[in-house]
C-alpha distance (Angstrom), angle and dihedral (degrees) to the residues before:
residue distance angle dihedral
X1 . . .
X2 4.09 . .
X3 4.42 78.2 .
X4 3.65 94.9 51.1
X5 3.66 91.1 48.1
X6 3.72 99.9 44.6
X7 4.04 91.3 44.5
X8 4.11 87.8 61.8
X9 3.67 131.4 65.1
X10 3.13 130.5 -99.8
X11 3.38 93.2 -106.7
X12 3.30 94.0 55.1
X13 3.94 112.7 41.8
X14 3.72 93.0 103.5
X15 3.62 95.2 48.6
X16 3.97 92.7 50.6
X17 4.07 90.9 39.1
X18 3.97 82.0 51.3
X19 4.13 91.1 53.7
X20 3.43 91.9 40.1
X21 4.19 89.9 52.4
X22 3.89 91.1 45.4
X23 3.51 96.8 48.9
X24 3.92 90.4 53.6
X25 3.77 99.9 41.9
X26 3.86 91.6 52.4
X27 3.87 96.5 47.9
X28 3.95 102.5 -110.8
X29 3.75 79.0 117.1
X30 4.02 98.9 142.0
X31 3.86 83.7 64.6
X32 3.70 96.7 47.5
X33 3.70 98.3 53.9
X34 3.96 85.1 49.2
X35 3.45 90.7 54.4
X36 3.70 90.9 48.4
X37 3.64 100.3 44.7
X38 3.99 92.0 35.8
X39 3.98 106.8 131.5
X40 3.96 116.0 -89.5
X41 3.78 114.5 -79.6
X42 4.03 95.1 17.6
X43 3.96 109.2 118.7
X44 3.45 132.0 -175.6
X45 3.77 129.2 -127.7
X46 3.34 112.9 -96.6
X47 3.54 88.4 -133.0
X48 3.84 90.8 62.1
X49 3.80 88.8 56.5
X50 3.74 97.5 50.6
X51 3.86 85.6 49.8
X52 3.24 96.9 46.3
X53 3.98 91.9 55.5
X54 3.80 86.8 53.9
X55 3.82 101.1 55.5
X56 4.31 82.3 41.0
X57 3.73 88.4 56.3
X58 3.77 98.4 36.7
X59 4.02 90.4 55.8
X60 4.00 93.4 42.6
X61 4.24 85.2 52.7
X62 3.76 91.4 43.6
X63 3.53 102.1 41.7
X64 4.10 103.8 72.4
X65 4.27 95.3 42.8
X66 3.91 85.6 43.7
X67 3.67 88.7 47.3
X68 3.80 89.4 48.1
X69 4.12 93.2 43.7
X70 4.25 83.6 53.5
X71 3.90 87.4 49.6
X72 3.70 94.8 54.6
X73 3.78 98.7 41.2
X74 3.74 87.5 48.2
X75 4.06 88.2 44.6
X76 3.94 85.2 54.6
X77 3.53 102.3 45.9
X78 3.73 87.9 49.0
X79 3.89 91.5 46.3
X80 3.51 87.8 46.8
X81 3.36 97.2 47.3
X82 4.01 94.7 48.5
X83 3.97 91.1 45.9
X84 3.90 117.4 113.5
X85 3.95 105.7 -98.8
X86 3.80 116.9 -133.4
X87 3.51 113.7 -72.4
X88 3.93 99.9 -95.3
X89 3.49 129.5 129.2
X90 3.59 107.7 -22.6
X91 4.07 122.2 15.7
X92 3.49 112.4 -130.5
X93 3.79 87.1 -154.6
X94 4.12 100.4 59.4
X95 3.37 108.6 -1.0
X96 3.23 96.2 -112.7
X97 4.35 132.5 143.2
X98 3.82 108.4 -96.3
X99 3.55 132.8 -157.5
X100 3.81 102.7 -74.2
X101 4.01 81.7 57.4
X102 3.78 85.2 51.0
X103 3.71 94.4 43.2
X104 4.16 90.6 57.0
X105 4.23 89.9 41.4
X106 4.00 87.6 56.7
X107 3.64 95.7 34.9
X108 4.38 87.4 57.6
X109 4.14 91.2 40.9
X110 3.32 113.0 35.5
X111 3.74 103.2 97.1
X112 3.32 136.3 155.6
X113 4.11 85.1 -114.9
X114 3.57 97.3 56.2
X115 3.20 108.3 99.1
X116 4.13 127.5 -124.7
X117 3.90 106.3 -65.3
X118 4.07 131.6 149.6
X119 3.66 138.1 -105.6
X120 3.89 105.3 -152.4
X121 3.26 129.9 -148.4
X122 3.85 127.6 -161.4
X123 4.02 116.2 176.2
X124 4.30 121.3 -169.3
X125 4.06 94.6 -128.7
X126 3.73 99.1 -159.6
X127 3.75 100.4 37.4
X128 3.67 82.5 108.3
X129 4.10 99.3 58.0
X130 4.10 79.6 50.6
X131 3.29 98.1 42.8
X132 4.18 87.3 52.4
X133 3.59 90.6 55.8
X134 3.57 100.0 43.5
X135 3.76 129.2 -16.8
X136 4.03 96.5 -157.6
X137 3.62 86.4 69.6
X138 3.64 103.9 39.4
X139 3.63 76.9 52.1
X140 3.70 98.5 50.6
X141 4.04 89.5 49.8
X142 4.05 94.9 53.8
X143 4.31 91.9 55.6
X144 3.36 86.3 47.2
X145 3.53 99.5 48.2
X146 3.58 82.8 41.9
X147 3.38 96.7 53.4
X148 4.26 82.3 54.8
X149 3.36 98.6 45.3
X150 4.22 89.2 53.4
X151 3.76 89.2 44.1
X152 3.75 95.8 50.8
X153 4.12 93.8 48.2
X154 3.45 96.8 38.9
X155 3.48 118.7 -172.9
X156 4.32 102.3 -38.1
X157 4.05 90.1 75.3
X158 3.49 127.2 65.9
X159 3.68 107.3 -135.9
X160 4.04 122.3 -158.6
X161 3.87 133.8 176.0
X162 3.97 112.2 -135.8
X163 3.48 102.8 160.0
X164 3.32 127.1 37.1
X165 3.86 89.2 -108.9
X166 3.71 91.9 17.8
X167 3.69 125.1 96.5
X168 3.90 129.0 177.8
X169 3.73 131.5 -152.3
X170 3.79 125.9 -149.3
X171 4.10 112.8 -152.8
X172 3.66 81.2 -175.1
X173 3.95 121.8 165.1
X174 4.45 123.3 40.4
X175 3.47 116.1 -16.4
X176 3.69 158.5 119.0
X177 4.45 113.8 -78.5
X178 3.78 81.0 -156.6
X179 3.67 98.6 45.6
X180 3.97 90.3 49.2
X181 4.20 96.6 49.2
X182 3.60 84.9 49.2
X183 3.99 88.3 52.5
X184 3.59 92.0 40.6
X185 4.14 88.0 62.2
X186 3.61 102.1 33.6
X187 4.22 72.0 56.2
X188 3.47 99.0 51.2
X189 3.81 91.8 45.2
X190 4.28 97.5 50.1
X191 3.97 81.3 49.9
X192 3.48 100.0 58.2
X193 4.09 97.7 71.4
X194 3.93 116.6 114.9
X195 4.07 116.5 -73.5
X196 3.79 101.9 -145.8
X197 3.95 123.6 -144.5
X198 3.91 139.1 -175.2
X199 4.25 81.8 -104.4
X200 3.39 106.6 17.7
X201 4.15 156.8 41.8
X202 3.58 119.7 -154.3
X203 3.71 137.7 166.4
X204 3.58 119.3 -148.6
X205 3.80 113.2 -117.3
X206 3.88 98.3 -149.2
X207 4.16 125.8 -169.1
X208 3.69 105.3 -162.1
X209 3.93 124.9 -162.3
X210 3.78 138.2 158.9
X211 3.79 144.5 -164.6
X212 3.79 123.2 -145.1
X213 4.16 117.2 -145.2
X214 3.75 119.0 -109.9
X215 3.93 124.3 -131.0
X216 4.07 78.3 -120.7
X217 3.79 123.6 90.4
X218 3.69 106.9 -94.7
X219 3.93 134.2 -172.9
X220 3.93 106.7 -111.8
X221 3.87 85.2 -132.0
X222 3.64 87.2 48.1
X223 3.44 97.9 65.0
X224 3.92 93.8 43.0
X225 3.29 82.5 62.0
X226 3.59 95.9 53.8
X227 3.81 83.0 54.9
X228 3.34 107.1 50.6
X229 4.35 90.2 50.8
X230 3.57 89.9 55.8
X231 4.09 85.4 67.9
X232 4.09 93.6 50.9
X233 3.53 123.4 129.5
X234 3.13 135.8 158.6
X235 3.88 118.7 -89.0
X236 3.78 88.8 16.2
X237 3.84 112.1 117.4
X238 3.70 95.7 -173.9
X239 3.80 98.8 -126.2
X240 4.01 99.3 -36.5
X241 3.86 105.8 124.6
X242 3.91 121.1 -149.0
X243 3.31 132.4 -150.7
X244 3.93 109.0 -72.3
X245 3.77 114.9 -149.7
X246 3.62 120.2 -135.9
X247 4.18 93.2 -109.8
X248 4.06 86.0 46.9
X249 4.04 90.2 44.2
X250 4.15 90.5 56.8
X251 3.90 90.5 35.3
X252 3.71 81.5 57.5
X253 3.81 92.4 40.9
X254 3.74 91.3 65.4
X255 3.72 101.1 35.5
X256 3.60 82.2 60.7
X257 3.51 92.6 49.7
X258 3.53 100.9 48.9
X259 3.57 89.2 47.4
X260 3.89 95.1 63.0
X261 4.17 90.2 38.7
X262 3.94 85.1 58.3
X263 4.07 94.6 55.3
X264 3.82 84.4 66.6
X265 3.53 99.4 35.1
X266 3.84 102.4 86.3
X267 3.94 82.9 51.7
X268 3.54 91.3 57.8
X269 3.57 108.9 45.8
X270 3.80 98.1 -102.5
X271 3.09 108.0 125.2
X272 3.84 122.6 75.4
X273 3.77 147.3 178.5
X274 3.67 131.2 -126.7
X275 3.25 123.8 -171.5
X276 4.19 125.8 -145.7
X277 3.76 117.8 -166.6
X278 3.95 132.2 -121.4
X279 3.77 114.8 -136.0
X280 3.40 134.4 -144.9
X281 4.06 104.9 -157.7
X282 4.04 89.3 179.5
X283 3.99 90.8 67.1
X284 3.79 96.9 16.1
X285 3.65 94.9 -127.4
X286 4.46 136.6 114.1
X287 3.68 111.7 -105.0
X288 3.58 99.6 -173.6
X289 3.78 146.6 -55.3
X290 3.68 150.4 -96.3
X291 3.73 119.3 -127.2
X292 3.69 111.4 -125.9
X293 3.50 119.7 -160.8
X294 4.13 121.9 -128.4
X295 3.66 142.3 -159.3
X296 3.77 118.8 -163.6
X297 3.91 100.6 -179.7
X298 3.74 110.6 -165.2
X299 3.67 97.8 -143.3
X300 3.93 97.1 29.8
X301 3.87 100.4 27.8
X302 3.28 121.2 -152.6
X303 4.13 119.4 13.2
X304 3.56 125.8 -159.8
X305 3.75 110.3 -111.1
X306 3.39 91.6 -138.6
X307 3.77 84.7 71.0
X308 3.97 104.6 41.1
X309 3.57 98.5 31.1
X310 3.86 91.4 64.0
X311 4.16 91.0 53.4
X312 3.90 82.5 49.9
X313 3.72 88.5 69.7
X314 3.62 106.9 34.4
X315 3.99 95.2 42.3
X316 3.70 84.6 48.9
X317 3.69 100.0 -121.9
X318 3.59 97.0 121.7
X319 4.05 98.8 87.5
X320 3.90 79.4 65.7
X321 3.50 102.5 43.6
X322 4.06 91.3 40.1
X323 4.06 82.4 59.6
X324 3.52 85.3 54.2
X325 3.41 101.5 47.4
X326 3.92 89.0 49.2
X327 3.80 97.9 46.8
X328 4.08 90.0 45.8
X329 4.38 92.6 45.0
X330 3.83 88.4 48.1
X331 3.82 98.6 43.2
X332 4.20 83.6 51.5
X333 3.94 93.0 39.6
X334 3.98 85.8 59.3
X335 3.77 91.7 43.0
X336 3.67 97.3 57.3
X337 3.83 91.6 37.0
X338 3.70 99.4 59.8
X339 4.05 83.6 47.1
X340 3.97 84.6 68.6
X341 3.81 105.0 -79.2
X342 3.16 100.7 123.7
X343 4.06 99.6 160.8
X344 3.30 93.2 35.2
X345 4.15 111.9 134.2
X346 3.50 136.4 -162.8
X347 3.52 128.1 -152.8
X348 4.16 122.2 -148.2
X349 3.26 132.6 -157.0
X350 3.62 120.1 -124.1
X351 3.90 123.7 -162.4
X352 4.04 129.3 -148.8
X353 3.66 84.7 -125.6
X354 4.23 91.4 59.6
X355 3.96 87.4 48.4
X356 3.65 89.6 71.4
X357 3.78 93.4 59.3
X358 3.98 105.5 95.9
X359 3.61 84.3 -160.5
X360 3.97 96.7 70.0
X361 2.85 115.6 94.1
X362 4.20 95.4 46.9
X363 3.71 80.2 47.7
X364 3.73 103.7 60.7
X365 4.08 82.9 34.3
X366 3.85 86.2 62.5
X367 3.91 95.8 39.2
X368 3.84 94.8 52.8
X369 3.77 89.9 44.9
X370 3.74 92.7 48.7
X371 3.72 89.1 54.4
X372 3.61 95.7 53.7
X373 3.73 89.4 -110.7
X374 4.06 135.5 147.3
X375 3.65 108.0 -125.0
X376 4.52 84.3 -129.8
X377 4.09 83.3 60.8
X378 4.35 84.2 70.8
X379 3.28 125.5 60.2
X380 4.11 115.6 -166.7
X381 3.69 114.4 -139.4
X382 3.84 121.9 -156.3
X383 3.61 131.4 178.6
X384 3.97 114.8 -131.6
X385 3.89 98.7 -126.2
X386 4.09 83.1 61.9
X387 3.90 84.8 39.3
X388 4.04 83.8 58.3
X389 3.75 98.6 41.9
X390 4.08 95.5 83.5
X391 4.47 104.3 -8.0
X392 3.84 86.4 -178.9
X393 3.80 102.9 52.3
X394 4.24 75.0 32.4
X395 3.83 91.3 54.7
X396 3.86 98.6 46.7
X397 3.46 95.9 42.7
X398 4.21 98.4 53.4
X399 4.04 82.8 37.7
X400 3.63 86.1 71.1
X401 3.48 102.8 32.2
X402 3.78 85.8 57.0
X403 3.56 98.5 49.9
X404 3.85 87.8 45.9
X405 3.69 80.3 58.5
X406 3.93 108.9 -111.4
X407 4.00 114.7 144.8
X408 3.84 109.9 -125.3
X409 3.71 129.5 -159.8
X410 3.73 134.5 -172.7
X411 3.35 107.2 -132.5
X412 4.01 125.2 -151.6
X413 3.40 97.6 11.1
X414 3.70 116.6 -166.4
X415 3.52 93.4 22.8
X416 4.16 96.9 98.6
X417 3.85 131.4 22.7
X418 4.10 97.9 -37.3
X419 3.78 113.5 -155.7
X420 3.63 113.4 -166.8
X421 4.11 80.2 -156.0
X422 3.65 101.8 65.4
X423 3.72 94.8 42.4
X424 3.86 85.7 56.4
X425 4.13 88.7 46.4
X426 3.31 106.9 41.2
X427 3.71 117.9 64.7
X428 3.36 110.2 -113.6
X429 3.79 126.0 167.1
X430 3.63 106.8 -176.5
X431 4.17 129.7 37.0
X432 3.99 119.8 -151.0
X433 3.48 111.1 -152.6
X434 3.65 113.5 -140.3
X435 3.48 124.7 -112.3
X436 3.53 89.4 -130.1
X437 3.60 86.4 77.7
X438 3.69 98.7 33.7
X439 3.48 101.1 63.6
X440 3.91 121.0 94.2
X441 4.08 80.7 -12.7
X442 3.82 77.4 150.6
X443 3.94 92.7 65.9
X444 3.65 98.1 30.6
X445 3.98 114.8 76.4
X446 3.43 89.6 178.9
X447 4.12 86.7 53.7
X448 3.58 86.2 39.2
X449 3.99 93.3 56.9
X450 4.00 87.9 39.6
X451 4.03 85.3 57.5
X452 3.44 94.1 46.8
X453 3.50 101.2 53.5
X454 3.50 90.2 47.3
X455 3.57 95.4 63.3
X456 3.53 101.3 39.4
X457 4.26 82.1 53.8
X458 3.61 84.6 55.7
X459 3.71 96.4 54.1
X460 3.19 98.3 46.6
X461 3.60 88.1 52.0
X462 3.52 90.6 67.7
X463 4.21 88.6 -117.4
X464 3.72 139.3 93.4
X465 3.60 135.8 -98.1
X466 4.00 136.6 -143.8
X467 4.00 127.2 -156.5
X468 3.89 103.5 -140.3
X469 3.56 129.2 -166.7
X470 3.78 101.5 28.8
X471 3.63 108.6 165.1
X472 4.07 95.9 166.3
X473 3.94 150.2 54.7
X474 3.84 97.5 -127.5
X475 4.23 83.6 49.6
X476 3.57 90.9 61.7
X477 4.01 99.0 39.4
X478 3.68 89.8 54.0
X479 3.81 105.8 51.0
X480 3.53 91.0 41.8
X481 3.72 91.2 58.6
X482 3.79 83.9 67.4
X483 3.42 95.3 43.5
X484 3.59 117.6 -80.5
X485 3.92 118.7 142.5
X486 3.95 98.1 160.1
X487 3.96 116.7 76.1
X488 3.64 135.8 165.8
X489 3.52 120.0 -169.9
X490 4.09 152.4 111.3
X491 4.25 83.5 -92.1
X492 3.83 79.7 79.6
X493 3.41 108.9 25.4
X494 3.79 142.5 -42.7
X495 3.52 131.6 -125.0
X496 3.58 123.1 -67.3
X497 3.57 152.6 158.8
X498 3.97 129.2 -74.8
X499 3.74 94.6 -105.9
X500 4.21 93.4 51.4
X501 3.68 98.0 37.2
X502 4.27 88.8 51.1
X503 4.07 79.4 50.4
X504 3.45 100.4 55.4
X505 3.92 98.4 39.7
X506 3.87 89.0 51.3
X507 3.64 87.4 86.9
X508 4.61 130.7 21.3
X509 4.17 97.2 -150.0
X510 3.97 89.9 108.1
X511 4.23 89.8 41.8
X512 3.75 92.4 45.8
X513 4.61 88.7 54.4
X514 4.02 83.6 38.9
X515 3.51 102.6 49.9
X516 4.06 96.4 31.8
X517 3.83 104.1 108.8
X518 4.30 92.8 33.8
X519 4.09 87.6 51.0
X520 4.23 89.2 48.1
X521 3.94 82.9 45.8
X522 3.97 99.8 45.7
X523 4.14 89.3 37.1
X524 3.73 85.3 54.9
X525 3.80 95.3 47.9
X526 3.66 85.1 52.6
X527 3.30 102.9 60.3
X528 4.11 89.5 38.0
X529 3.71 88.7 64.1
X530 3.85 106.2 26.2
């Protein structure tokens, strides 16, 4: 520096200290030091200087946004080459044969001799409400269910991934079509049990489908295609994942999170029943009771069953819990019978989910008889969108519940798709009126006419019917005038636990002032008609 100084003038020592200092600070600094160290007398062209400062300030500009354009090319390529690859021949997830291995095993088998077999198809439904909350796990669950689903086939099915939560099986070579469906969903129903993690407890919900081969020549891909469209449904996107919003995404958090508290919450004493009562208005008396179900959550407290009763069915926890709930109404019906009760009835819920078990109807069988219970002491409650969701396994299943001699009810009717058809098929012996209908039915005429035809359908019917949901005085007044005498509602008491509801029925002063004006009204309608 002391040399670049001296070589200057006087006049111009700040000047050249300046170049020297702007040359360094913006980088150029190869040409700064050889303009400092530059041999006494030797000066460089202004011009280089200026140009010089230029390139120095066009590289200092450039450098952070090229920096950041190298970051985000190297970010994508590494993205990229971390993403899942389509699934081909060999899933980079599992291990497992994809569908171009699938494509070549049809394409060298399907023959016009090989005789009808069935390409499976089993699909994980809510992979994709895991998946939005966090894809390690979703992740985690499909290799393990992998894992099962190799274990339980062995080495006589050909297994391939063509989804990404979609797997087919081949029962390729001689065999029975019947024999392999019936595999396929005594499959399907082993796989189902709970995959356990270091954070979590899930049970697959599976959709299974199938597509047999035709004598006819057929495109391998063709008939995968068949496959997969026996699984649709509406809403269900088959493994594609839209875009969650941020409301959605925590919505999803804490479905996800109840859904794991409520595997433990039988264990732990959680869960509860309360019991409402049915009245009988006529004779001013309680006839029996529906078992509610409860959730006391010990962080949350209580949660509405309209929010953890629907993750009961699609996590597939409710064949548990409905044992539960059976085992607890029956031990509680037997209680309050040997206290003098002897008519006393109570009224379970049953879900679509528990229809599917082909070991219902032996199980409630056993549970009753266990309990030292009449099968006419239980009446089996069903709602008519479950009702709808299969009325043949539906029909045969109440057929021989009935003759068994269980009482069955449809319960909010007129609330889903109502078929006049299947309430004349299946054999019903009770008829819930919908609270839809009951509510301000006194202000309503069109509620009021509703009402009205419901009961006379009842009647003639040969079976009974119940007003649910009545919350008021007027309610109760009006649907007796047309000839109601069974209610069940908050207007006479809302649900409660064992211990309360055995309280209040211990004595009828408060059903006698409730049900005063509906018994004059129903008496009166007696005698009218008698």
């Amino acid at each position: 520096m002391k040399r670049f100084i001296s070589r200057t003038s006087d006049g111009s020592q700040k000047a050249g200290a300046l170049w020297f200092c702007v040359l360094f600070m913006l980088g150029f600094v190869p040409l700064a030091l050889i303009f400092a160290f530059a041999p006494s007398g030797v000066h460089l062209p202004a011009c280089y200087l200026l140009a010089a400062v230029c390139v120095g300030l066009a590289i200092f500009l450039f450098r952070d946004k090229s920096t950041s354009l190298a970051n985000k090319f190297f970010a994508s390529t590494a993205a990229t080459a971390g993403a899942e690859p389509k699934v081909s021949g060999q899933n980079s997830l599992t291990g497992f044969s994809g569908q171009e291995t699938l494509l070549s095993i049809l394409a060298e088998e399907l023959t016009p001799a090989l005789p009808p077999t069935l390409l499976g198809i089993i699909r994980i439904s809510n992979y994709d409400r895991m998946a939005a909350i966090d894809v390690a796990v979703a992740d985690r669950v499909l290799s393990a269910f992998h894992q099962r689903l190799q274990n339980a086939l062995g080495k006589t099915r050909r297994l391939a991934r063509v989804e990404r939560n979609c797997f087919a099986i081949w029962f390729g070579g001689p065999g029975d079509l019947h024999a392999a469906k019936a595999e396929l969903q005594a499959l399907s129903y082993a796989l189902t049990q709970q995959i356990r993690g270091d954070a979590f407890t899930i049970e697959p919900e599976l959709e299974v489908g199938s597509a047999a081969t035709s004598q006819q020549a057929e495109p391998p891909a063709e008939l995968i295609s068949r496959a997969l469209a026996s699984l649709a449904k509406p809403g269900v996107r088959g493994g594609v994942l839209d875009p969650v919003s941020e409301g959605s995404r925590t919505d999803l958090r804490r479905r996800f999170a109840l859904e794991q508290d409520l595997h433990r919450a039988i264990g732990n004493g959680e869960l509860a029943l309360h019991y409402q009562p049915f009245i009988d208005t006529s004779e001013m008396r309680v006839t029996g009771a529906e078992a509610l179900l409860r959730w006391s959550h010990p962080e949350l407290g209580a949660i509405s069953p309209g929010e953890f009763i629907p993750i009961l069915e699609e996590s597939g926890l409710m064949q548990d819990v409905g044992i539960w709930v059976l085992n607890t109404a029956c031990r509680q019906l037997r209680e309050w019978r040997g206290a003098g009760s002897s008519d006393f009835k109570m009224a379970i819920n049953l879900s679509a989910r528990q229809l599917q078990n082909p070991d219902l109807k032996n199980m409630i069988g056993r549970t009753v008889y266990n309990h030292g219970l009449s099968p006419s002491s239980i009446e089996l409650e069903l709602t008519e969108t479950a009702a709808m969701e299969d009325s043949a396994l539906t029909l045969e299943l109440f057929s021989s519940l009935r003759e068994a001699g269980f009482s069955l009810a449809i319960d909010d009717f007129g609330s889903g798709y109502s078929s006049l058809s299947y309430l004349k098929n299946l054999p019903f012996s009770k008829l819930k009126i919908d609270r839809e209908f009951v509510s301000y039915v006194d202000q309503s005429s069109a509620s009021r006419a509703i009402c009205k035809a419901l009961l006379e359908l009842a009647s003639g019917l040969g079976i009974s019917a119940i007003a649910e949901g009545v919350e008021r005085r007027e309610e109760v007044d009006a649907l007796a005038r047309m000839g109601c005498t069974s209610f069940q509602g908050y207007y006479f008491a809302k649900p409660m636990d064992a211990a309360s509801f055995a309280e209040m029925t211990s004595n009828s002063d408060w059903l006698a002032e409730l049900c005063s004006p509906a018994a004059a009204m129903s008496n009166e309608l007696k005698r009218r008609y008698s």
